[in-house]
Structure formats: structure tokens, C-alpha cells
N, C-alpha and C positions, 0 to 999 in steps of 0.2 A: 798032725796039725795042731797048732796052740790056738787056745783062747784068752782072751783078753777079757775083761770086764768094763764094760760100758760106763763113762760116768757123768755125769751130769751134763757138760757140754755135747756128747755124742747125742742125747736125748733133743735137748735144742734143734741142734742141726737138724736131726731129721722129722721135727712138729716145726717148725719155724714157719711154714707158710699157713698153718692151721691155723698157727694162735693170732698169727697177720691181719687171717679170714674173720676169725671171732671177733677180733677188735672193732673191725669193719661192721661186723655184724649188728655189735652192742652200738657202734657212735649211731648206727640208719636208724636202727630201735629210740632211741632217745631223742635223735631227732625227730621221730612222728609220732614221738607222746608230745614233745614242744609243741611243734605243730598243730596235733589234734586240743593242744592246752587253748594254743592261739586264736582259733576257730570258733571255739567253743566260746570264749569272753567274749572274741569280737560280735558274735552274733548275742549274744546277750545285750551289748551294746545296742547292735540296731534295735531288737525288742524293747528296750527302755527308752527310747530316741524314740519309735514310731507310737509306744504308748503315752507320752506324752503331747505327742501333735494331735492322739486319735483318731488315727490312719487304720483302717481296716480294710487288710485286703479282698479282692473277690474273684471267681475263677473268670474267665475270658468267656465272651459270650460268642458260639461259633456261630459263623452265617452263613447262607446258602447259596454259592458261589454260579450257580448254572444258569443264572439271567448275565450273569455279566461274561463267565465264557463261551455262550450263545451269541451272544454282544459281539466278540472279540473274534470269534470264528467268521460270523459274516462279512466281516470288515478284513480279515483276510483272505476271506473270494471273494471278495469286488475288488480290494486291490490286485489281484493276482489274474481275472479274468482278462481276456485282452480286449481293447475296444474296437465295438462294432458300428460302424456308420451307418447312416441309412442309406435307403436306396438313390440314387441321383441328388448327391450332396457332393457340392464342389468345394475342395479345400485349399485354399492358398496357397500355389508354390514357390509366391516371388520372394524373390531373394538378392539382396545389393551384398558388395561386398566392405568388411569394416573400412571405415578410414583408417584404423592403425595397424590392425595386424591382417586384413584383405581376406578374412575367412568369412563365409559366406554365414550373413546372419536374415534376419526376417526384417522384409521392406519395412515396418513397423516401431522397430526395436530404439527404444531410444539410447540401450548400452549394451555394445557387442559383450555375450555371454562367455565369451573365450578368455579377451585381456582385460573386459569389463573398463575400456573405453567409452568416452560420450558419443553417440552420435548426432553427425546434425538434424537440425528440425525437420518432421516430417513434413513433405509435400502435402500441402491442401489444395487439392482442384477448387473445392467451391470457393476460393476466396483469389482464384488466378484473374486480372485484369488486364486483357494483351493491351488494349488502348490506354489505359491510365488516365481514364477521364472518372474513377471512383466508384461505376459498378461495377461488380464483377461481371465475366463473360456467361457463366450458370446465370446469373439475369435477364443478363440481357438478352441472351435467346429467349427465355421463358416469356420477354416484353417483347418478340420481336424485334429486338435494335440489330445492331450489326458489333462486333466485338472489334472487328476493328475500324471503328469511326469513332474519334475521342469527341467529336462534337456531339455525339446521344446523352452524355450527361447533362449537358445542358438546353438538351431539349426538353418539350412539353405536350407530351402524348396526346392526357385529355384535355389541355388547351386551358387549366383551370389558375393561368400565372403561377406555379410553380414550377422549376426542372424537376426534372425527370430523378435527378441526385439528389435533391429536397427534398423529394416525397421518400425516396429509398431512405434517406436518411432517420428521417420521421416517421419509418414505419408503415406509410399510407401506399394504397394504390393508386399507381402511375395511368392507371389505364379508366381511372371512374372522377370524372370531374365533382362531384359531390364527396369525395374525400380529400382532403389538401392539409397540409399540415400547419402549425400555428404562423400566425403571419410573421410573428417575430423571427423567423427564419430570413425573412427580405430586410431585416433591418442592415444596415452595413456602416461601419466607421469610416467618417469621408477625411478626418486629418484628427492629427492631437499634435497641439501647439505648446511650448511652455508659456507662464503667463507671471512675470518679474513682479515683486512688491513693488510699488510704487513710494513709499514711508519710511524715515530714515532719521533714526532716533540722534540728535543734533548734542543737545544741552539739557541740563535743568536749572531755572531760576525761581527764588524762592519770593513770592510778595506776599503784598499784606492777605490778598484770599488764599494763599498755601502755595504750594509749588504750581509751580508751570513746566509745561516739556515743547523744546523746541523739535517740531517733527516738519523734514524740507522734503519736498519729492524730491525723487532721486536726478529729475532732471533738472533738477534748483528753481525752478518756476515759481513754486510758492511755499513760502512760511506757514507753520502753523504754531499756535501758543496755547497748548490746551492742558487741561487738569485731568483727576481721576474720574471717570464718570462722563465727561466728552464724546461724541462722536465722530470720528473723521474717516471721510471718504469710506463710509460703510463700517469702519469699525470703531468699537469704542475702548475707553483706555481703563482697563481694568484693576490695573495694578502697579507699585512701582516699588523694588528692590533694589536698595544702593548698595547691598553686601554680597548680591551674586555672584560665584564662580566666573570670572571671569570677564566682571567690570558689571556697570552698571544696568540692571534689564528692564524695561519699559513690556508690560504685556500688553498687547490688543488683544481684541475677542469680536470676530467678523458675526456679523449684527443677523445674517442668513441663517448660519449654521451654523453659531457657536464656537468655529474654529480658530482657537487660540496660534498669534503669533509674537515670537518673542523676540523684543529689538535690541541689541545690546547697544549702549551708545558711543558712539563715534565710527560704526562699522556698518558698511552695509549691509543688506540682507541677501543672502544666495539662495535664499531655499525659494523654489517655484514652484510654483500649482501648476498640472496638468489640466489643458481646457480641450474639450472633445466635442466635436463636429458628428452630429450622428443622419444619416439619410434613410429614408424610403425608398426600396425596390420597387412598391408598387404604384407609388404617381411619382416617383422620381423626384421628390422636395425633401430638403433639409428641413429639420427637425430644429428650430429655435426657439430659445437660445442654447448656445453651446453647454454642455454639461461638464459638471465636476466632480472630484469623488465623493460619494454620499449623496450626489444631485438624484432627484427624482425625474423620470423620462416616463412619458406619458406615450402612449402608441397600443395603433390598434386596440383601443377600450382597455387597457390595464396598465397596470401604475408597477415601473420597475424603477430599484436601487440600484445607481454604479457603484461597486461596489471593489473592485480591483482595475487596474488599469497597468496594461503590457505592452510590451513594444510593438507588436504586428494585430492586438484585438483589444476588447474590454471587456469584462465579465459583468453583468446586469442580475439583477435576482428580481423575481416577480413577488412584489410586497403581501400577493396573497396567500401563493402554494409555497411560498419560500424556496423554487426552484431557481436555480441558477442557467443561465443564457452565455455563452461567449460569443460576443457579436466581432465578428472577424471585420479586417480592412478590405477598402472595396478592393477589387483586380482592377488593373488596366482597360479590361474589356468591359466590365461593368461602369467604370468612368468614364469612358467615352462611345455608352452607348451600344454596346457591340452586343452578342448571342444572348449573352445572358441579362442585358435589360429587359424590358417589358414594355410594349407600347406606348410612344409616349402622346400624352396626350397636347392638344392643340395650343400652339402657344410656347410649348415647355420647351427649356435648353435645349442643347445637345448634350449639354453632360453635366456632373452636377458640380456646383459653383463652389467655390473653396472656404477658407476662411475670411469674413469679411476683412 
């Protein structure tokens, strides 16, 4: 057998993966002196950042956790115990079905729980009224009436000139003639008329005492030639602007209440005041003179402001408690007398009289 001698490449080959290893060895070494280099400054770093703000840390102060896992344990047996009823407790089984998706939710529920649909309003017994005469039927059994006779509203129990719905209204009892509710309840709106300016701002002519303003009624009857300061037919002439928007303005200022009205000249005036007719339910007499907005109405011992004016009522406010009234239009049956007037007395209409 021959030998051969080994030379320097053969050596190689067979450490090649040692010296691989060591290399390996030496870059991880080197890296975690880097590392341990990096560590080191950067924490220096903090030390000289928190000595500077003079930040001093402290250990954590431990607490004594057994009131509050005592806490948390009872709270999961009572959530977890099951619920016990008492003895002869009856519990709700009714049940309608949704309007949208028909699964059976609680007579109550105003949003089915499944598709969380709306549902409709719940039924309220105590406000059902089979006659529609304005009490309910839970009343009116309570009064004795009948539920279905829509004439009990306007009956009168204890006989004291109030129905039976006025007192309900009011709050009072129907059944005790020494409670009765304010009288202002019998007041009622017997008509509201419009009421045309009669003034119709013509010309201005200027003489030697100052201008004058030609003012005609509207039905041309009669002239008038008056200045600033004049009174005519209630009001007086307060003002006169010849550079107005929209032509000339003549102001009046009605002499009652202060209410300003503005004439432009050569045009009529549109704008109308509401005049309102107000009556008594209880001797059946109109209330004169007619009232207007702002007019004071005197009745039953207290002094009331009209104070809005609507198509079917008028609203009144009492000038003392600053409480507001809507005094509604009479019915048919109240104009001509019928269930719900009130005795009339000797002499009187039969119904009540309209606008003069």
C-alpha cells in the first residue's frame, strides 16, 4: 500500500466546517459585546434623563385583594342561582305576535326582541271611550253613567250647571254640587267677524299751517283734511314719510290701544281686525262689546287678555295668574239651546243672538 503525504488543501477540506463553526462563533461573541455595549449607554441615558426631571422611583405598594374577591364571588352566586317565586304569584303569559316577523313577543313590548321591529301603541283600557261623548267608560262606571250613552257627557249629576265633562275636565267631582270648576269653562265664542279699515290715505297738500292729508272712507261719504297730531274716527295721525318703501306712508295710532296702522297712499288697506262675539253659558247673554286682540274681557269677577285668535276658538289669559284659557266656538246644540245649555231664564232667547 502507498502513502502519500497530506498537503495543505487536504487539511482544509477536512476542518472546513470547524473553521465555518468558529467564525460563527466569533461574529455571535461580538455581537453581544455590541449589544451588552448598547444596553449599557442606553441605560445611562435614562439615569441621566430621570436625574434630571428628579424622578425617583418606588416599589409598588401590595393590596389586600380578599374584600373585593369576596365581592366578586357573591356576585357569581346570585347571578348563577336560579330564580325563586314566591308562593301564589301570578306571572304574565300574554303574548301577541310581531307585526313583522309574527314571533311571539310580550303584550307590552313596544320592539319585538327578534327583528327589533316597532310595535304599535299599547292598548290602554283606562282611556277606552265606547260612546265618544269624552269620558272614558273606567269613569263612567265609577259615576254610574252608562258607557254606552254619549248624552252622559253632557249631563249633570249634582245639578250644580256644569256637565258632567267639565267637571272631568277640571278635575272636580261630578257627584258633589259644592265643587264645580271655574266658571270660565261656560264662556263660549258666539262668532269672529272681519272688521275693514274704513281710512284711505288719498293726497297730501301742503299750506301755509304745513301739510294736510287727504283721508276718504272707503265708501267715499266723506273727506277728511287733517295734519300730524289730528284725530280721526278714533285714531290719530302720527306720523308722515314721503321716502317709504314702496310710496308714500301716512301712520295712524288707534287712540284705545295704541295700535299702529300704516296707509300707503293711493291704495287701499287689506289688512282686517278680528272682532269677536263672546257668550255666557250660564244666563245665556252676550258679552258686549265685541272684543279684539289685546281687548280685556271681564267675566265671572276676573279680568282676562285675548290674547291669540284661531279659527274654530280664542285663547284668553287671566291678567292675574297669567294662566291661559282657550275658549272654544259654541256647537250647534249649545246655539240653539239644546242638552248642553242651561236653563234659561224668563224672558231669554232661544238661542243666542249673533252679531249686531
Amino acid at each position: 500500500m502507498s502513502q502519500t503525504i497530506q498537503g495543505k488543501n487536504d487539511w482544509f477540506k477536512n476542518n472546513y466546517a470547524k473553521l465555518i463553526l468558529l467564525v460563527l462563533l466569533l461574529g455571535l461573541l461580538v455581537s453581544c459585546v455590541l449589544l451588552v455595549g448598547r444596553i449599557l449607554a442606553a441605560k445611562g441615558d435614562v439615569q441621566r434623563a430621570l436625574s434630571r426631571v428628579g424622578w425617583k422611583g418606588s416599589p409598588i405598594e401590595l393590596k389586600d385583594t380578599k374584600a373585593f374577591d369576596q365581592i366578586l364571588a357573591d356576585a357569581r352566586q346570585a347571578a348563577t342561582e336560579p330564580f325563586k317565586l314566591p308562593e301564589h304569584v301570578a306571572v304574565s303569559s300574554i303574548r301577541v305576535s310581531c307585526v313583522k316577523c309574527g314571533r311571539p313577543i310580550r303584550y307590552e313590548a313596544s320592539e319585538c326582541p327578534f327583528c327589533l321591529s316597532e310595535q304599535p301603541e299599547m292598548f290602554d283600557a283606562d282611556k277606552v271611550d265606547t260612546d265618544g261623548d269624552g269620558i272614558p267608560d273606567k269613569m263612567e262606571i265609577s259615576l254610574g253613567l252608562d258607557p254606552q250613552n254619549p248624552a252622559d257627557g253632557e249631563g249633570d249629576l249634582d245639578g250644580d250647571g256644569f256637565t258632567n265633562l267639565e267637571e272631568l275636565s277640571a278635575g272636580t267631582d261630578a257627584r258633589d254640587p259644592a265643587a264645580f270648576p271655574d266658571p270660565v269653562v261656560k264662556l263660549r265664542v258666539a262668532g269672529i267677524r272681519p272688521v275693514p279699515f274704513h281710512l284711505r290715505f288719498v293726497s297730501v297738500s301742503q299750506f301755509e299751517d304745513g301739510l294736510r292729508f287727504q283721508l276718504n272712507l272707503q265708501s267715499l261719504e266723506r273727506t277728511y283734511f287733517q295734519r300730524v297730531g289730528d284725530v280721526v274716527m278714533g285714531y290719530k295721525i302720527a306720523a308722515y314719510n314721503p321716502d317709504a318703501q314702496g310710496g308714500e306712508v301716512l301712520t295712524l295710532v288707534r287712540q284705545s290701544d295704541n295700535r299702529a296702522v300704516h296707509l300707503v297712499k293711493g291704495r287701499p288697506v287689506t289688512e282686517q281686525e278680528l272682532l269677536i262675539l263672546f257668550v255666557s253659558l250660564l244666563d245665556r247673554q252676550p258679552i258686549r262689546p265685541p272684543k279684539r286682540l289685546n281687548d280685556t274681557l271681564s267675566f265671572a269677577g276676573k279680568e282676562y287678555k285675548v290674547i291669540d285668535i284661531k279659527r274654530d276658538s280664542v285663547v284668553i289669559q287671566n291678567e292675574q295668574t297669567q294662566e291661559t284659557v282657550t275658549v272654544p266656538t259654541m256647537s250647534n246644540t249649545e246655539r240653539h239651546g239644546g242638552a248642553t245649555a242651561q236653563a234659561q231664564p224668563a224672558g231669554a232667547p232661544s238661542a243666542f243672538p249673533d252679531f249686531p
